[in-house]
C-alpha positions in Angstrom: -54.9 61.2 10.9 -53.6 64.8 10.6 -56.3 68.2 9.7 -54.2 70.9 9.8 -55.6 74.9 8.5 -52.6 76.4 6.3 -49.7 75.8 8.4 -47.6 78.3 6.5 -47.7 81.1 4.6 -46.2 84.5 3.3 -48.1 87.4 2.0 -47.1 89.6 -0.4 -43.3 88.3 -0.7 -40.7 90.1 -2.3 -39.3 88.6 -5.5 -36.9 86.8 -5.8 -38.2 85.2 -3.1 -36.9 82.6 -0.5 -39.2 80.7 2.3 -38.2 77.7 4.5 -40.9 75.2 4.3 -41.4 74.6 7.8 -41.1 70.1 8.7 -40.3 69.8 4.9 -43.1 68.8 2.5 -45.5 65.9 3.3 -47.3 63.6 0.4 -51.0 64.8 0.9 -50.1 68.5 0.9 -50.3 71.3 -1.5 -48.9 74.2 -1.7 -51.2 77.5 -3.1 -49.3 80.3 -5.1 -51.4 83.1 -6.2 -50.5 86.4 -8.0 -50.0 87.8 -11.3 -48.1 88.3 -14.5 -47.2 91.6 -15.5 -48.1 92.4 -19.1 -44.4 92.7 -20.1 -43.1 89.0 -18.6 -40.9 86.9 -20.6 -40.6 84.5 -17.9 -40.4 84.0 -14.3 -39.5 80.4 -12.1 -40.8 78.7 -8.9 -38.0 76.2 -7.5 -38.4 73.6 -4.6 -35.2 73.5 -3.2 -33.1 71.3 -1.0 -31.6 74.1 1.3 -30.9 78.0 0.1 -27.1 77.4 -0.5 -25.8 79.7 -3.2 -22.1 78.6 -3.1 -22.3 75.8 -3.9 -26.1 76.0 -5.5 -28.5 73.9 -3.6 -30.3 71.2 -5.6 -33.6 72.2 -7.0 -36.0 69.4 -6.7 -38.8 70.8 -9.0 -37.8 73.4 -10.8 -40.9 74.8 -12.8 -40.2 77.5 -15.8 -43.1 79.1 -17.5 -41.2 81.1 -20.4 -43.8 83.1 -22.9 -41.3 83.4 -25.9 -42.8 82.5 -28.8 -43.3 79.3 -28.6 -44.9 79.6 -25.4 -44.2 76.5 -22.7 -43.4 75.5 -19.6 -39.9 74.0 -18.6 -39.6 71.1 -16.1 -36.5 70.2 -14.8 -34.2 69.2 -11.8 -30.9 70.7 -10.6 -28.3 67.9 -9.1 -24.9 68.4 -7.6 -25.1 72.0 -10.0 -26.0 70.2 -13.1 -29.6 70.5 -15.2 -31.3 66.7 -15.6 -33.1 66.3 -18.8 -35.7 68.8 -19.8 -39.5 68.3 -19.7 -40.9 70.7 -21.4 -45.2 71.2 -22.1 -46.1 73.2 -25.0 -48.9 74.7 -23.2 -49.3 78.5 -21.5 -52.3 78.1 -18.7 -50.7 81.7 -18.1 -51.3 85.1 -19.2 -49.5 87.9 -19.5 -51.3 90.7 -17.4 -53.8 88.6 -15.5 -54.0 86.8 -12.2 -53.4 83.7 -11.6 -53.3 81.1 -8.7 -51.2 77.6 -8.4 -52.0 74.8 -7.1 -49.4 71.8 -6.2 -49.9 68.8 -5.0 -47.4 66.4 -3.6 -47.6 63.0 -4.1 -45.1 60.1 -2.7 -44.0 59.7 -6.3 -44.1 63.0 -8.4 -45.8 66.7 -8.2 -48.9 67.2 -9.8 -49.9 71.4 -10.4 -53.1 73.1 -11.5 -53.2 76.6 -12.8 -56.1 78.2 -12.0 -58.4 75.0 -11.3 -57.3 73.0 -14.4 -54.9 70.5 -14.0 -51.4 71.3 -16.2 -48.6 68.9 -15.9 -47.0 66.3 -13.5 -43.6 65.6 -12.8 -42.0 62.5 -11.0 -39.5 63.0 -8.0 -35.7 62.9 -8.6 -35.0 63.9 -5.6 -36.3 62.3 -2.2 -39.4 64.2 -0.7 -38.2 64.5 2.8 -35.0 66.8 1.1 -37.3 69.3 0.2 -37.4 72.0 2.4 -37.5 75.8 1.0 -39.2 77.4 -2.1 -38.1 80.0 -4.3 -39.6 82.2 -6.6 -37.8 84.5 -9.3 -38.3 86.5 -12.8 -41.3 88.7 -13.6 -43.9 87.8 -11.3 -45.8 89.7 -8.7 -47.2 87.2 -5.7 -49.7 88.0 -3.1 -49.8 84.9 -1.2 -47.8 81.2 -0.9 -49.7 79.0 1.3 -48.4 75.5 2.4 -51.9 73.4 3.4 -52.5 70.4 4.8 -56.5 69.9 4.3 -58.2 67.0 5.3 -55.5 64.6 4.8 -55.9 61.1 5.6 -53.2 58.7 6.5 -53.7 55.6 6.9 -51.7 54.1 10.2 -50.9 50.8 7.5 -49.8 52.7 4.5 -46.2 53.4 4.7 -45.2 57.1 3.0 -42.9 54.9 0.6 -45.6 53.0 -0.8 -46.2 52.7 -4.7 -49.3 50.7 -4.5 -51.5 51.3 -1.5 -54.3 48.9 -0.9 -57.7 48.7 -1.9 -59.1 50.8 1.2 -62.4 52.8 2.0 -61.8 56.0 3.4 -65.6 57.1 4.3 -65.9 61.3 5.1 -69.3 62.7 5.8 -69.6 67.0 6.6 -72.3 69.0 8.1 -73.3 72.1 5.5 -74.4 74.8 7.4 -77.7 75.9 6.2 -78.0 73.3 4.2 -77.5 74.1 0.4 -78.8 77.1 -1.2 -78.4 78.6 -5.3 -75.4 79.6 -5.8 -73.6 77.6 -3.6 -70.9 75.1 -5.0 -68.7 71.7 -3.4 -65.3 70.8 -4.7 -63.9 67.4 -3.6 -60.0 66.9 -4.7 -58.5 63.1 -4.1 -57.5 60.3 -5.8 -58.7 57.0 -6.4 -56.1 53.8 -6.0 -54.4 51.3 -8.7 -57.8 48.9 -8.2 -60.4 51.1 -7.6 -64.1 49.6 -8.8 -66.1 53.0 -7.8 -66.6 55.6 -5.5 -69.7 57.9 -4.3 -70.7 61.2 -3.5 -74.2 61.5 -1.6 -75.8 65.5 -0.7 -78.3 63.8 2.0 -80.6 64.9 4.4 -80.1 64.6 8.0 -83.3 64.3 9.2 -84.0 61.1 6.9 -81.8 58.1 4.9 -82.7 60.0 1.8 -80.2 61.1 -0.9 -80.6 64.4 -3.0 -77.6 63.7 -5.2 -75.7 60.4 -5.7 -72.8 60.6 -8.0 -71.1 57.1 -8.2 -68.7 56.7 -10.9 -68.0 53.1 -11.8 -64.5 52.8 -13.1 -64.2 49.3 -13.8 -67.3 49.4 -16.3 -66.5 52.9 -17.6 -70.0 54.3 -16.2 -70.5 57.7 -14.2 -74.5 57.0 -12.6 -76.3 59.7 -10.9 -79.4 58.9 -9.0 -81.6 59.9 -5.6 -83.1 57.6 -2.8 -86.2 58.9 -2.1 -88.7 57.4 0.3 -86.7 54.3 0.4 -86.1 54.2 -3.1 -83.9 54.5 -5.4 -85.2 56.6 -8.2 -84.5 56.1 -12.3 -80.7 55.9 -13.1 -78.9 58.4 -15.3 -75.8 57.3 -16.9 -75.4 59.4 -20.8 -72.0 61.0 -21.1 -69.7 62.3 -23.3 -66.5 60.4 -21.6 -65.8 59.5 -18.7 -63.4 61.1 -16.8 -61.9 58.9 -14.1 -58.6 56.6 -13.8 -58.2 54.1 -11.6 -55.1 55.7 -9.7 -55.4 59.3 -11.2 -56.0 62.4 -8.8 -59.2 64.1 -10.0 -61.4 66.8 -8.8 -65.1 67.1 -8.8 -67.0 70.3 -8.7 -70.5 70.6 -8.0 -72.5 73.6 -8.3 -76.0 74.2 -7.1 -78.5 75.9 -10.0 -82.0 77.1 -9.1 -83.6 73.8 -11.8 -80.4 71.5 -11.3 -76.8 70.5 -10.1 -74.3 71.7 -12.5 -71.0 68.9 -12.6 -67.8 69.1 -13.9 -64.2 67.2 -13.3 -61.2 68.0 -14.2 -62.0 71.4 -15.3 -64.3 69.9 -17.6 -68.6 70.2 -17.5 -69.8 67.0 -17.0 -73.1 66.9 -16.8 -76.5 68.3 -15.2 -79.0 66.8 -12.4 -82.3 67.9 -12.4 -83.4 68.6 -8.6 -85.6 66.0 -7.6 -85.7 67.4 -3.9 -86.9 70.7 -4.3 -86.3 71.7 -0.9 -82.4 72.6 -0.7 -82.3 73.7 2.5 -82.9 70.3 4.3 -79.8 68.9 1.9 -77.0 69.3 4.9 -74.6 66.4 4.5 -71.7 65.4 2.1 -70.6 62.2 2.4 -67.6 60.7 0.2 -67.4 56.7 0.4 -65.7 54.2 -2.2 -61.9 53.0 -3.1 -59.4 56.0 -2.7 -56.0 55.5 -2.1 -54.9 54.4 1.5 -52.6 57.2 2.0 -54.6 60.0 2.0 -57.8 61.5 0.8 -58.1 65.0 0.2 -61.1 67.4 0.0 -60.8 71.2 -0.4 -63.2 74.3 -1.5 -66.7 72.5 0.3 -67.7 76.0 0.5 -70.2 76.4 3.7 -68.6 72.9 5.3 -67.9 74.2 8.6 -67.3 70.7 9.8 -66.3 66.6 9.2 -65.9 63.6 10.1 -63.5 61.3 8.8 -63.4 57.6 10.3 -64.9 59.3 13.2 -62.5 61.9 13.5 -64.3 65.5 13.8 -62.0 68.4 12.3 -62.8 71.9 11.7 -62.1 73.6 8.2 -60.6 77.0 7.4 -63.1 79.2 7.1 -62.7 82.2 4.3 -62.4 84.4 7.0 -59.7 82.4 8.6 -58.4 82.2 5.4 -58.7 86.3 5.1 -56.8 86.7 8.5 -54.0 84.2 8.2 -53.2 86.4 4.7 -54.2 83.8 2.2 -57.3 86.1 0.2 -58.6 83.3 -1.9 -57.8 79.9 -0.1 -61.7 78.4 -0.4 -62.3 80.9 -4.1 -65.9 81.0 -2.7 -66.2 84.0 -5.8 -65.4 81.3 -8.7 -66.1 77.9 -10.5 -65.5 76.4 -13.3 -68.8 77.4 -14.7 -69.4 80.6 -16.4 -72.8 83.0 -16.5 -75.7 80.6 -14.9 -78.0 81.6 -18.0 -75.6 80.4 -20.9 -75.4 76.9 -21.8 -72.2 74.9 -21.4 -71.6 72.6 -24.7 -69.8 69.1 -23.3 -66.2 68.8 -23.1 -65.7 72.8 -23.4 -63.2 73.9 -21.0 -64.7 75.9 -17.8 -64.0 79.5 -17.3 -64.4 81.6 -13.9 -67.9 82.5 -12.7 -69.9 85.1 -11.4 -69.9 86.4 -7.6 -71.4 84.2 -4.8 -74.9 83.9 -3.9 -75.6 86.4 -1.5 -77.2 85.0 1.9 
């Protein structure tokens, strides 16, 4: 097992900008860039590069081109031996000229997956082997505050090898302590990815001092069912199990956030609203554990932003999570985003399937 805070980062770089990635990139770790476009960009690049060779160019791994020309897209591509690969281009801009922004990618054993500004954008599949990987540049109109390589809660499994396409079925259990227990305002967002054969996984907001269960969310991805329910006084209480879609894959990364409303849990995945969960504990406060069980895949299992978590357990390991002010202090302003969801003003109603905009400030307390 390896828990590692942000073991890397650079604040306020100078574009263009080169950093050595220190040990190379691991799958399980993602790398954070945040910062903003000024209003006159036409385009600007972030490379992952094998080396910072000029003469002759190093090769760029991922090579990842937002260009704001009409049309508007983002170029995907990879640089071997000096030459461009073949183009992959989405006609998307998750961008905007004159706003902020912040960049989330993922590295998996078989491709990088990004998210721009919570909502996942694109994937592209290795070219080049991982372990070659060891500097990222950034260049063209771009202003950056912060690059932060992370390695948070990431599970390895001592069985799964690092080359491994399709891990086995395994159960990667993770329980955390929230510190005051929950309160309004308050919001948990749990990143990972299920394996190739994943039936279902859970996640349970429980008490401590009992077996009870405030929240169970436990989608079902065999049978295409996402059921919420609470144990109660040894009990499990009425199911609830109306959605739109569902939004799970077997094998598909995913991200889960869950936001806690004075009358109900507000849920959404994959940038999306989900649903809502009527409290049926009404005391909040005595909610003080999150615990993730099911069928995720056997190389790691991550889980990111549980704001308040000041600690976990996984498979009996205890590690301690970056705390914002960490976070503050080591440079990286926004690592946990306590200030945003997915969700916008608490009062307005969220039609399913509507994307999810940033929110307002925390809950104060």
């Amino acid at each position: 097992m390896s828990v590692t805070n942000p073991r890397q980062t650079f604040s306020n770089p100078t574009i263009p900008f080169a950093g050595t990635i220190l040990g190379g990139l691991l799958p399980g770790e993602m790398v954070l860039i945040q910062g903003s476009v000024p209003s006159d960009a036409d385009r600007f690049q972030i490379d992952f590069t094998c080396g910072s060779s000029v003469k002759p160019r190093a090769d760029v791994a991922f090579h990842f081109n937002p260009r704001f020309q009409k049309p508007p897209c983002i170029v995907c591509n990879t640089l071997q031996k000096e030459r461009w690969g073949r183009e992959e281009i989405l006609h998307q801009m998750p961008f905007t000229t004159g706003a902020e922004f912040e960049i989330i990618v993922l590295v998996l054993t078989d491709q990088f997956k990004v998210a721009v500004d919570g909502a996942h954008t694109l994937e592209y599949k290795h070219r080049v082997a991982l372990q070659r990987v060891d500097t990222i540049t950034i260049s063209g109109k771009i202003s950056v505050s912060a690059v932060g390589v992370l390695s948070l809660l990431v599970y390895r499994s001592p069985a799964a090898s690092p080359t491994e396409q399709e891990p086995e079925k395994n159960s990667v259990p993770f329980t955390g302590e929230l510190l005051g227990g929950l309160r309004v305002g308050r919001s948990i967002t749990i990143r990972g990815q299920t394996n190739q054969n994943a039936d279902r996984f859970c996640v349970n907001l429980r008490m401590s001092d009992s077996s009870d269960i405030a929240l169970h969310l436990n989608p079902r991805l065999k049978k295409g069912v996402f059921v919420r329910n609470s144990f109660l006084s040894q009990r499990w209480g009425p199911e609830e199990t109306s959605s739109s879609a569902f939004p799970f894959t077997a094998g598909q990364y995913f991200e889960v956030v869950i936001l806690c409303d004075p009358q109900q849990f507000r849920v959404a995945v994959n940038g999306f609203h989900q649903l809502d969960y009527k409290h049926r504990v009404q005391e909040l406060k005595r909610v003080t554990q999150l615990e993730v069980l099911g069928d995720f895949n056997a190389t790691y299992l991550v889980l990111v932003k549980v704001i308040g978590l000041t600690a976990a357990t996984c498979r009996g390991h205890r590690v301690q999570l970056l705390s914002p002010q960490t976070a503050a202090a080591q440079g990286i302003k926004r690592v946990s985003r306590e200030h945003e969801s997915r969700y916008p003003n608490p009062n307005g109603s969220i039609p399913p399937g509507r994307p999810l905009e940033p929110m307002y400030p925390p809950a104060k307390g």
